[in-house]
C-alpha positions as CSV (number, residue, x, y, z in Angstrom):
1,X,-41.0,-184.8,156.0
2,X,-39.7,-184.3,152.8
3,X,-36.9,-182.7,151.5
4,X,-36.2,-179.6,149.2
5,X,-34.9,-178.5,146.2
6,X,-36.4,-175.5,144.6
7,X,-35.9,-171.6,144.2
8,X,-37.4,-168.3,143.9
9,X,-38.2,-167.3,139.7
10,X,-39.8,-163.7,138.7
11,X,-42.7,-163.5,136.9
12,X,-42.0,-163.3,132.9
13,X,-43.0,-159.8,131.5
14,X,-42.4,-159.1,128.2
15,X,-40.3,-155.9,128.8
16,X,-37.4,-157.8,129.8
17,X,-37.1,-160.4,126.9
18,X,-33.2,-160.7,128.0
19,X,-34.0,-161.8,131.5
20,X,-37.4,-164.1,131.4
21,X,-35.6,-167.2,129.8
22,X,-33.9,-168.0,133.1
23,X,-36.0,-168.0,135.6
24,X,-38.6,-169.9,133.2
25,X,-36.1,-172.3,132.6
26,X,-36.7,-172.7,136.4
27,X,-40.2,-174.1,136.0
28,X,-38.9,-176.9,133.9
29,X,-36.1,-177.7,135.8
30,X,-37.9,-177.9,139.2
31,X,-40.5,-180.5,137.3
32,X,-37.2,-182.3,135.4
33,X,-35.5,-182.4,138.4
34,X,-38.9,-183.8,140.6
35,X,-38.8,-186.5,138.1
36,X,-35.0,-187.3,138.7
37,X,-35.7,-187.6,142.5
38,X,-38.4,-189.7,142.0
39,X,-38.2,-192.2,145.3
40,X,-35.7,-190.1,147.3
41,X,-38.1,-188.1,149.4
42,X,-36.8,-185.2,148.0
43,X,-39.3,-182.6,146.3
44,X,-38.7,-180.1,143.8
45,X,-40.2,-176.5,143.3
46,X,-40.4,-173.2,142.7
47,X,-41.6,-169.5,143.9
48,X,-42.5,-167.4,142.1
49,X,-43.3,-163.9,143.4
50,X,-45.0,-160.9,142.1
51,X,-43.8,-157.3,143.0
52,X,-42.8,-157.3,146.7
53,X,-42.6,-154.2,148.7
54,X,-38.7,-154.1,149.7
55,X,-37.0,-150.8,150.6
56,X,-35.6,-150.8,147.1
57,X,-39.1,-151.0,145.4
58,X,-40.7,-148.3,147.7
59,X,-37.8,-145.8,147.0
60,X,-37.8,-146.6,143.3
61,X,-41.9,-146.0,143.6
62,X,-42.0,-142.9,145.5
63,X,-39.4,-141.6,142.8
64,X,-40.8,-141.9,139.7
65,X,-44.5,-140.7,141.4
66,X,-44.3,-136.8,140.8
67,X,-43.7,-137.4,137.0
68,X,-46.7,-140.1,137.2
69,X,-49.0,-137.7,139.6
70,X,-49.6,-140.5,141.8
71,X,-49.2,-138.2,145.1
72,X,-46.9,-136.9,147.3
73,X,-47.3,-139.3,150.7
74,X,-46.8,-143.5,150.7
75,X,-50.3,-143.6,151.6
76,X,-51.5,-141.9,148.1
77,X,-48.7,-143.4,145.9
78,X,-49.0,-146.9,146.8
79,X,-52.5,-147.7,145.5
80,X,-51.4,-145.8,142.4
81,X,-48.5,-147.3,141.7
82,X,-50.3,-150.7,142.2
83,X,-53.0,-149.8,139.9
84,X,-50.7,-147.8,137.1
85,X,-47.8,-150.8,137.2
86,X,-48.6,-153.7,138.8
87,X,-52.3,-154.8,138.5
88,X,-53.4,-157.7,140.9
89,X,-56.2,-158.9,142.1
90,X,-55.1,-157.9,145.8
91,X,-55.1,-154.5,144.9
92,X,-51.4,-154.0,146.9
93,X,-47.5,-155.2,146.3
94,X,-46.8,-158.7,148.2
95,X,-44.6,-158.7,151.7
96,X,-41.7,-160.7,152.2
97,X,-42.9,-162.5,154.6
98,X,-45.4,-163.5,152.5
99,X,-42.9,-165.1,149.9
100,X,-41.1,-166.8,153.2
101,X,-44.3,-168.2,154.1
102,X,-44.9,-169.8,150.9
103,X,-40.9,-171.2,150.8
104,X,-41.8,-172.3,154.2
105,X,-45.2,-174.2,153.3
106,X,-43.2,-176.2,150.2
107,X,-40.9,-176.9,152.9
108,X,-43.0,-178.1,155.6
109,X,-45.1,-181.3,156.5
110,X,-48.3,-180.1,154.2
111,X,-46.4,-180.1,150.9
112,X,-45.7,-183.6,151.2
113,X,-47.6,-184.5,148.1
114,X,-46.0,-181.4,146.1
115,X,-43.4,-181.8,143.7
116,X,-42.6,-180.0,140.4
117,X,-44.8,-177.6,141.4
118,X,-44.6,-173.5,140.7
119,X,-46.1,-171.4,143.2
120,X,-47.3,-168.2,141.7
121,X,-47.3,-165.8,144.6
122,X,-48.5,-162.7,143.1
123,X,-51.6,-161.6,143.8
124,X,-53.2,-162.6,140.3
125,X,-50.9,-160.8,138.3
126,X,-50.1,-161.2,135.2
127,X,-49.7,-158.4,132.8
128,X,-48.9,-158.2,128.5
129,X,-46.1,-156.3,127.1
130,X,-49.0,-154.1,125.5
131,X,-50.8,-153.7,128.7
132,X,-47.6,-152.8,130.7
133,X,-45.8,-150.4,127.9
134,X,-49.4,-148.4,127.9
135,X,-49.7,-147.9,131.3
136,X,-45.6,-147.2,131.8
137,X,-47.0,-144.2,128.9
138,X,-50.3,-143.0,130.7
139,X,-52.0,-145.2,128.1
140,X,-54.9,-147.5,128.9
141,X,-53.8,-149.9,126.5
142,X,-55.0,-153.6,126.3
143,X,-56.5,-154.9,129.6
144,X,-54.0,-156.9,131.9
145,X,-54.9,-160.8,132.4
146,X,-55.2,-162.7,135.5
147,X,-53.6,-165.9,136.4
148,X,-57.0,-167.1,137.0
149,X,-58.7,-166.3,133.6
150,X,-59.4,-169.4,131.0
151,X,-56.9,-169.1,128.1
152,X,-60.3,-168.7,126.1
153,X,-60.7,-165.2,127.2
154,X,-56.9,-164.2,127.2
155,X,-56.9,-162.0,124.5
156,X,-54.9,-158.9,123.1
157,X,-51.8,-160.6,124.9
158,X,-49.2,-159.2,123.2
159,X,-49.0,-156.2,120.7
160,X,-53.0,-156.8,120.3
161,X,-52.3,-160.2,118.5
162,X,-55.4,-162.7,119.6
163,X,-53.6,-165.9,120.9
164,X,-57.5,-167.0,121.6
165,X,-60.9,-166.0,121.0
């Protein structure tokens, strides 16, 4: 079994232009660094995980929900939230223990073959600065993209500026 190098590395979103360099740098460094190891047994890689539902997000959730009108109990907030911030195509926020399992699978006998590899653990989301600022102002705004979309389709990415048609 190999060995491993690799970390965990947020999702870029635009609203956080400050932060998004470093764990992107991440993504090259794991497949830099795969390269480096090259006949070591030792793989490189990253995690990257969407919005997981800690203690920390829940409470931050169920604060900002009676501005938002997204309900008073978890049961009604939760899908709202989801829906109003963090679009996916699970419909829900990821569990640690689903992070841990992917670690774990980079980690164990099947990812043998995987190196420089980024594991986008987020439920298909990926959301523009334009989609995310409307819906953070009750706006519908420009649709969100999936991870699984062609880059022919991804359009209106950021500030409605067509990156393809």
């Amino acid at each position: 079994m190999p060995a491993f190098v690799g970390g965990l590395a947020s999702q870029p979103m635009d609203t956080r232009p400050q932060y998004d360099p470093t764990p992107a740098a991440r993504y090259d460094l794991a497949a830099s660094l795969a390269h480096e190891l090259k006949g070591t047994g030792v793989a490189s890689n990253v995690v990257s995980p969407g919005a997981v539902l800690v203690e920390a997000t829940k409470e931050l959730v169920t604060r900002i929900s009676p501005a938002r009108g997204w309900g008073d109990m978890w049961e009604e907030i939760r899908p709202n939230a989801v829906s109003a911030l963090i679009p996916n195509d699970q419909e829900r926020f990821g569990e640690p223990d689903e992070m841990a399992a992917a670690v774990a699978y980079l980690c164990g006998g099947y990812a043998q073959y995987v190196s420089g590899a980024t594991i986008r653990a987020g439920g298909g989301l990926k959301v523009s600065r334009a989609a995310f600022c409307a819906r953070r102002n009750g706006e519908p705004g420009p649709r969100a993209v999936r991870d699984t979309e062609p880059a022919s389709k991804i359009t209106e990415i950021h500030d409605h500026e067509t990156l393809a048609a």
